[in-house]
C-alpha positions as CSV (number, residue, x, y, z in Angstrom):
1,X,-1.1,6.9,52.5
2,X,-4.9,8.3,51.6
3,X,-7.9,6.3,53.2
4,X,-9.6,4.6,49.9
5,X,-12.8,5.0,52.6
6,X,-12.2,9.1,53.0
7,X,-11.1,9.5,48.8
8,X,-14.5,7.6,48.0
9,X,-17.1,9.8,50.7
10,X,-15.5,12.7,49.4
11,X,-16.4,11.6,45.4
12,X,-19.9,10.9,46.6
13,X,-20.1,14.2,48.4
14,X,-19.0,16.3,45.9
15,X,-21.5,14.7,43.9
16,X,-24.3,14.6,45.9
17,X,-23.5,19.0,46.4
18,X,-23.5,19.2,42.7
19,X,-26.4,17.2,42.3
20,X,-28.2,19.7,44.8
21,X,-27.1,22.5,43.1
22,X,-28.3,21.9,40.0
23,X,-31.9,21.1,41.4
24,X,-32.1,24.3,43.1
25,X,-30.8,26.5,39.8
26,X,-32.0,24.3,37.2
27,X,-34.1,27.1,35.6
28,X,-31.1,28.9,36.0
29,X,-28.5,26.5,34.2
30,X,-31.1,25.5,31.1
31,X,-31.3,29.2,30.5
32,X,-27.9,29.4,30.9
33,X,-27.3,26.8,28.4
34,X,-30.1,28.0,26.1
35,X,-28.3,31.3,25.8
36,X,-24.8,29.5,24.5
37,X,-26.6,27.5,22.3
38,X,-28.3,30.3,20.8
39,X,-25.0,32.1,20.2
40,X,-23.0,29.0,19.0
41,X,-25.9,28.0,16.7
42,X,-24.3,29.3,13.5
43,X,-20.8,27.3,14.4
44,X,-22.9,24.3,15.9
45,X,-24.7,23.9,12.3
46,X,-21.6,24.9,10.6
47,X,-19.8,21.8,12.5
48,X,-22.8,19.2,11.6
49,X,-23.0,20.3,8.0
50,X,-19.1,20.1,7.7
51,X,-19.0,16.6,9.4
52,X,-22.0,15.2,7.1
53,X,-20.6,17.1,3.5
54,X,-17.3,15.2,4.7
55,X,-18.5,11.9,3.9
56,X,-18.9,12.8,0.1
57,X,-15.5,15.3,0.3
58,X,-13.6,12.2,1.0
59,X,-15.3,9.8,-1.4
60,X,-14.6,12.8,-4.3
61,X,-10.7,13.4,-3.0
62,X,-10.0,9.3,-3.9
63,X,-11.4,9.9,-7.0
64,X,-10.0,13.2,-8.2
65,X,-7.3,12.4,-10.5
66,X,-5.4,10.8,-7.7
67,X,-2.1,9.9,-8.9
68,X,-1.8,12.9,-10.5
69,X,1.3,15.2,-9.2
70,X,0.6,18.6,-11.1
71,X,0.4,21.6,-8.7
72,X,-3.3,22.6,-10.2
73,X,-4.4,19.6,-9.5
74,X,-3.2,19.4,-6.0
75,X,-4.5,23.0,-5.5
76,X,-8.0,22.5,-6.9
77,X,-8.7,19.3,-5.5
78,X,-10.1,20.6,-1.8
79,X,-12.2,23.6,-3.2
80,X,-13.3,21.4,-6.5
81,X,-14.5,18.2,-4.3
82,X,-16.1,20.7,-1.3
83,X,-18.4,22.4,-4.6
84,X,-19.5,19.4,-5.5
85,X,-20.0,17.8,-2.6
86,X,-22.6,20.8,-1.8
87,X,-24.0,20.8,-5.5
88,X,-24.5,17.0,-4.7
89,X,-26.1,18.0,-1.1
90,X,-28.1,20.6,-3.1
91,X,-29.6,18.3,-5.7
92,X,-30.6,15.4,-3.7
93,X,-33.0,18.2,-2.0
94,X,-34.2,19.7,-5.1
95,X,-34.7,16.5,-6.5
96,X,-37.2,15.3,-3.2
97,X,-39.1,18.4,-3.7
98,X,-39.7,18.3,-7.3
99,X,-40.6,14.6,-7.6
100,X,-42.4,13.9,-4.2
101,X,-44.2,17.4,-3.5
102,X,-46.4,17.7,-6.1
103,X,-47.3,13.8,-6.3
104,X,-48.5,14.1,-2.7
105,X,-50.5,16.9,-3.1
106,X,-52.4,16.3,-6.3
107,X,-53.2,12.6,-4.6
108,X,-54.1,14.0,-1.0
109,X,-56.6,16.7,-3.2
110,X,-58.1,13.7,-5.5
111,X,-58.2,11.7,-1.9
112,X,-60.7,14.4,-0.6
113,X,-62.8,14.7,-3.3
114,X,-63.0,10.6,-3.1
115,X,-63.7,10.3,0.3
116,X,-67.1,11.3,0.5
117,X,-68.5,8.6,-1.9
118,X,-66.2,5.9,-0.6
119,X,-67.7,6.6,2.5
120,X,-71.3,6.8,1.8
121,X,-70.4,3.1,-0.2
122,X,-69.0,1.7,2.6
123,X,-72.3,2.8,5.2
124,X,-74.9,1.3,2.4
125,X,-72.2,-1.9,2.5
126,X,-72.2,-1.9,6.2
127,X,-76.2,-1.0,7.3
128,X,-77.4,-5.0,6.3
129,X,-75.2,-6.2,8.3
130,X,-76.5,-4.7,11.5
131,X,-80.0,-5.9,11.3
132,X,-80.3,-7.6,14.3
133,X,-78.7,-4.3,16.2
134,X,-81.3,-2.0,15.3
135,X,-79.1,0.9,17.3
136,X,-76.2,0.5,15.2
137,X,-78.2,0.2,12.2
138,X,-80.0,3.5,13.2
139,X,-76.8,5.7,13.8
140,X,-75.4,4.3,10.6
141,X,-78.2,5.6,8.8
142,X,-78.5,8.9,10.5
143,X,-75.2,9.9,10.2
144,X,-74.7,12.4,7.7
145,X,-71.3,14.5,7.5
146,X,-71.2,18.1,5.7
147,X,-68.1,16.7,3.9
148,X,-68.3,20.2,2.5
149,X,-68.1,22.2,5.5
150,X,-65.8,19.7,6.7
151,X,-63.1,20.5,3.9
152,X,-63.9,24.1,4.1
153,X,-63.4,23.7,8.0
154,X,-60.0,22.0,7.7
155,X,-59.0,24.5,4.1
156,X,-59.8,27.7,6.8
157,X,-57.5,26.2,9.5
158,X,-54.8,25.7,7.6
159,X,-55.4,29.1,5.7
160,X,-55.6,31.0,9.1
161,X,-52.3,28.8,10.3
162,X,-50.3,30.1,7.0
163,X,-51.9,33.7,7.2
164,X,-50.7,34.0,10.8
165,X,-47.3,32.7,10.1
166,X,-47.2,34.9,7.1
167,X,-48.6,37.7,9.3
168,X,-46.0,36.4,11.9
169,X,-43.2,36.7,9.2
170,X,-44.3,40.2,8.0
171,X,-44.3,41.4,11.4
172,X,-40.5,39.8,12.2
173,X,-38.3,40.8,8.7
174,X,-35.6,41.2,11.4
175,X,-35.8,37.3,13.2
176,X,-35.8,36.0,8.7
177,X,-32.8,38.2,8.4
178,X,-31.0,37.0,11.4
179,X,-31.9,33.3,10.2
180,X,-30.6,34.4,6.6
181,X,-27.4,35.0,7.7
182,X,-27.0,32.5,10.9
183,X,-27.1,30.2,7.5
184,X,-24.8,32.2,5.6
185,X,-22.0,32.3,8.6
186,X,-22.9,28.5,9.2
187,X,-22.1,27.5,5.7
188,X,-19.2,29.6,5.6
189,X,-18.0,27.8,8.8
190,X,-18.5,24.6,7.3
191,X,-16.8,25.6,4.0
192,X,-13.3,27.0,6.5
193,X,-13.4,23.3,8.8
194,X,-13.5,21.5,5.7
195,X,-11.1,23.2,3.6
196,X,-8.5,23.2,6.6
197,X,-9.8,19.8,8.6
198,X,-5.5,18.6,8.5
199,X,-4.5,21.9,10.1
200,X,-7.1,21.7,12.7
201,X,-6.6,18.2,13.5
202,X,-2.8,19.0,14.1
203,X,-3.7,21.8,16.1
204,X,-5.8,20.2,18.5
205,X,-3.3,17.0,18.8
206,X,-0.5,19.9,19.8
207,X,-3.2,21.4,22.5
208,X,-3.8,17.8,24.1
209,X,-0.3,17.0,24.3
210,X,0.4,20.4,26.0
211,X,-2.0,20.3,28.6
212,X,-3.3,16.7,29.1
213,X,-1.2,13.8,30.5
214,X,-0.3,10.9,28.0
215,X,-3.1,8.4,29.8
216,X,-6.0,11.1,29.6
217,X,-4.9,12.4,26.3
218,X,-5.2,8.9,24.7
219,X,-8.7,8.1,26.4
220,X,-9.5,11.5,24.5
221,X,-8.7,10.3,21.3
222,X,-10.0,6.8,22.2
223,X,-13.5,8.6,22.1
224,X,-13.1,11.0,19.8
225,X,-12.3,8.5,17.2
226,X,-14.9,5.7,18.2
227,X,-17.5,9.0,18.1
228,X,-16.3,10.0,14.6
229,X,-16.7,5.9,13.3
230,X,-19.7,5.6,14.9
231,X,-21.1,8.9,13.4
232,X,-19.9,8.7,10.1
233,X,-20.8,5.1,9.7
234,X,-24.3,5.7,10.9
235,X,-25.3,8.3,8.7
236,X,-23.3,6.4,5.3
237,X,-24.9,3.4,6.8
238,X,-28.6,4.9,6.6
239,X,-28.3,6.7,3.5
240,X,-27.2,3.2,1.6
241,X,-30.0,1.4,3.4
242,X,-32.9,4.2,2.3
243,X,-31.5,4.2,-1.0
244,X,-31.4,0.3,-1.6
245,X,-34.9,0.1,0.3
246,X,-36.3,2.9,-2.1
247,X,-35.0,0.7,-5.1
248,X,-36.0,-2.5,-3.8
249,X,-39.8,-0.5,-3.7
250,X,-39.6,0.7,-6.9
251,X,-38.9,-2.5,-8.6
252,X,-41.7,-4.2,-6.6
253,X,-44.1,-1.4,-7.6
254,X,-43.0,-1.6,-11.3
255,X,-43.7,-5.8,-11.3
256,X,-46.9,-5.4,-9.7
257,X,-47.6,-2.2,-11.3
258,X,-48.8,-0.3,-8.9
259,X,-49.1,3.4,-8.8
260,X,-46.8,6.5,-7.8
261,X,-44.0,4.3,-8.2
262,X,-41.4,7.0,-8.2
263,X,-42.7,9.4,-5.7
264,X,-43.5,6.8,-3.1
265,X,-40.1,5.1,-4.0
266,X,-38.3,8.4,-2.9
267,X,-40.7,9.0,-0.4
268,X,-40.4,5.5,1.5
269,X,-36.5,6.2,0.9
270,X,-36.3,9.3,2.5
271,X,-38.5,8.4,5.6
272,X,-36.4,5.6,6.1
273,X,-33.5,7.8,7.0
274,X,-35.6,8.2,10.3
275,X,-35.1,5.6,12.4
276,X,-37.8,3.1,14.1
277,X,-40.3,5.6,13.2
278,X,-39.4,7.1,9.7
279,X,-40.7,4.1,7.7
280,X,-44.1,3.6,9.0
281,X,-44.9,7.2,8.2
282,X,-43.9,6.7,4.3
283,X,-46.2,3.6,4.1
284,X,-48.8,5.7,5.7
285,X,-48.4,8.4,3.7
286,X,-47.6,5.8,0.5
287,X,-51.3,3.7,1.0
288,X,-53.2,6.9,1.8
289,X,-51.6,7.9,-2.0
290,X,-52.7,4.6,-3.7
291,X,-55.6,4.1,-1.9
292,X,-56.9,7.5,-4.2
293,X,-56.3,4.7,-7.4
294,X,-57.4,1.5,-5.9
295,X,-58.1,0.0,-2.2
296,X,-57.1,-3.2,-4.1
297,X,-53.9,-2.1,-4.9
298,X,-53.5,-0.3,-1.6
299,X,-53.5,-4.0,-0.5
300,X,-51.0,-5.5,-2.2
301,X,-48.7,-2.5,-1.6
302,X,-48.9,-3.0,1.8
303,X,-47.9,-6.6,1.3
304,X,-45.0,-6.1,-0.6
305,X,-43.3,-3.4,2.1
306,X,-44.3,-6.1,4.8
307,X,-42.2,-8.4,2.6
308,X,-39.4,-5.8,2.3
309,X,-39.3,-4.5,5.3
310,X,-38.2,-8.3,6.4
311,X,-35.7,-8.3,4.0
312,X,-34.3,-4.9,5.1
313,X,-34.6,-5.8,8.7
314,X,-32.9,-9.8,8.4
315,X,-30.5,-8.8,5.8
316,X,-30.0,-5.3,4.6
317,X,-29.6,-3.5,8.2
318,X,-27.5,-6.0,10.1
319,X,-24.8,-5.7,7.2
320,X,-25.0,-2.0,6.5
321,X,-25.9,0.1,9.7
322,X,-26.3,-2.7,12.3
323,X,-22.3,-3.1,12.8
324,X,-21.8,1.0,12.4
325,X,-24.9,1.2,15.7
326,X,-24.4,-1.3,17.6
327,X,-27.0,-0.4,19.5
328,X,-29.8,-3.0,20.7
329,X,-33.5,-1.5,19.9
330,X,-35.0,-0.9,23.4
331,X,-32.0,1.5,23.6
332,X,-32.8,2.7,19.9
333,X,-36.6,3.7,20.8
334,X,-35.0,5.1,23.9
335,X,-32.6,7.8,22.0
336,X,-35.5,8.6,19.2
337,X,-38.0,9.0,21.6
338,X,-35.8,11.5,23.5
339,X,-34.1,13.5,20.9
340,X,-37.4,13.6,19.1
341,X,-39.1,15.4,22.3
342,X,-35.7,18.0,22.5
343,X,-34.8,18.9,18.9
344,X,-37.2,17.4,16.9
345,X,-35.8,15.7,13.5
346,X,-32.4,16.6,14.1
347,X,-32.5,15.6,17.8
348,X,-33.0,11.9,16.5
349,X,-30.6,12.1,13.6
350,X,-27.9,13.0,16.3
351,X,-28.9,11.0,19.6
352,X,-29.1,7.5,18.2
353,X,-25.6,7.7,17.0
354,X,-24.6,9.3,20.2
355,X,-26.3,6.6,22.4
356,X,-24.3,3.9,20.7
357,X,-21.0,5.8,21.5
358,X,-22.4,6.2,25.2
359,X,-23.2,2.8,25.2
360,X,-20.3,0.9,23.8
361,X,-18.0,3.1,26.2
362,X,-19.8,1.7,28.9
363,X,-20.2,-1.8,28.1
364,X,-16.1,-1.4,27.3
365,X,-15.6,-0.1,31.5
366,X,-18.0,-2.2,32.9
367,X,-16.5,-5.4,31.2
368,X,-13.0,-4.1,32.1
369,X,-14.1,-3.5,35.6
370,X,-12.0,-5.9,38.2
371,X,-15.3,-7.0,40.0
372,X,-16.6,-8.3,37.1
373,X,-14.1,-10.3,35.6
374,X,-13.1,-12.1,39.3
375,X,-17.3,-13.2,39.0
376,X,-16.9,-14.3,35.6
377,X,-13.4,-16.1,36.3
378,X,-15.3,-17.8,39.8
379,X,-18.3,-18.8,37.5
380,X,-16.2,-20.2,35.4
């Protein structure tokens, strides 16, 4: 019979070596791992695009002539449904480029040419009030700003940034081909796991009862299909909360008549598919817009997204994505902040929902551990 005492040192041995190990070569493994990712990219992408066009593919399959038993109908259904579930993916991009872009830049171009006299009317508002502070009454009248070397300033940097990208592009047609078709094999990835997701799911099921025991082989799937609820649920969850925020917005804009009502509606909606983080940038982005029109109505605009904002956070949320995250926030700012800082965008798109899986996997052992139910039975 094994020593429990001997079993356990030599778990925490081995994983004290391995800890050691990857210390000493951890340049070594992150460039290792840097490599494969950088030659799995096009199948990596290919595998989130085909997991989030799979949401839509199933909602179209229900609804393509269903009870239908003709052979052209059967045939089409997959390669009809996976078209338009890209012309659909395709649209909704098109559609926040045409509506929002142009919005935002004619109001950030009428914001500069208003900022200098708002400015100067704020100053002439502000000097009477500082009479008994003669110091801050004398910087407020000696400040002056070149508002038009200022502009010219920021116009140059942001020229120089695009002309050494473009330079940097001209100079690397190979790295823009390489991307070009890293896309092309990526979408033509997707398009192969989606059209033949059933054979692939059979395959793998034979694979894990070939080589995994029964016990391990159902913990597998356990995961696999918790990760794949919690996934799918998250990202259906968010894109039904952004679009019922972004219509909630644009019928308070339209009461109160406030302006940019559709961009900032899809704006507002769109950021909010970012989570924590995503919303405050719309409204920042949406006041700096209005603020062009009217401070006034600046104001009230950011009263009425206060007021939504509680109803999306007491009521909308909890019933749409809280359930599908089940994720408490500290742990929520934990997984944006970190997949923020290591892929950016995506990093945070992918880590929240991966957190929750992490996390309800070990709330499940640790409430299942023996330990702690003999603590809660003696408390009891």
């Amino acid at each position: 019979m094994k020593n429990p005492t001997n079993k356990t040192l030599l778990k925490i041995a081995v994983i004290a070596v391995i800890s050691c190990l990857t210390v000493i070569y951890f340049h070594n493994i992150t460039g290792f791992i840097g490599m494969v990712l950088n030659v799995c990219f096009p199948m990596i992408l290919g595998c989130m695009l085909a997991f989030v066009l799979n949401i839509p593919l199933r909602f179209l399959e229900k609804r393509y002539f269903p009870r239908s038993t003709r052979p052209w109908v059967i045939r089409s259904r997959r390669p009809v449904c996976i078209i338009l579930a890209f012309v659909i993916l395709l649209g909704i991009l098109l559609l926040l480029l045409l509506l929002v872009t142009p919005e935002m830049i004619g109001s950030f171009q009428f914001f500069g040419q208003a900022l200098p006299p708002l400015f100067e009317q704020a100053r002439a508002a502000l000097i009477p009030f500082f009479d008994d502070i003669p110091s801050i009454q004398n910087m407020l009248t000696s400040l002056d700003i070149d508002w038009k070397a200022l502009l010219a300033s920021v116009s140059s940097t942001f020229m120089s940034g695009a002309g050494g990208a473009l330079s940097s592009i001209m100079t690397t047609i190979l790295e823009i081909v390489n991307g070009f078709v890293q896309t092309f094999v990526a979408l033509i990835f997707a398009v192969y796991l989606l059209a033949g997701k059933e054979k692939l799911k059979r395959q793998a099921d034979t694979l894990l009862r070939a080589y995994l025991k029964p016990q391990w082989r159902e913990k597998l799937l356990s995961i696999l299909r918790l990760s794949n609820r919690t996934f799918s649920n998250y990202f259906a969850g968010q894109c039904i909360e952004a679009i019922i925020f972004g219509l909630l917005c644009f019928a308070g804009m339209l009461i109160f008549q406030l302006p940019y009502a559709v961009p900032i509606s899809i704006l507002l909606g769109v950021t909010a598919l970012v989570p924590m983080i995503g919303a405050f940038i719309g409204i920042v982005l949406g006041a700096l817009m209005i603020l062009t029109v009217s401070p006034l109505q600046m104001l009230f605009f950011l009263l009425l997204i206060i007021v939504l904002q509680q109803i999306e956070g007491n009521l909308i949320f909890p019933k749409v994505v809280g359930t599908a995250i089940n994720l408490p926030g500290l742990w929520t700012l934990v997984a944006v902040t970190l997949g923020g800082g290591l892929l950016g965008i995506l990093g945070i798109f992918i880590c929240v929902p991966a957190t929750s899986v992490i996390y309800q996997l070990l709330r499940k052992h640790a409430l299942s551990r023996p330990q702690l139910l003999e603590s809660q039975d003696s408390d009891n």
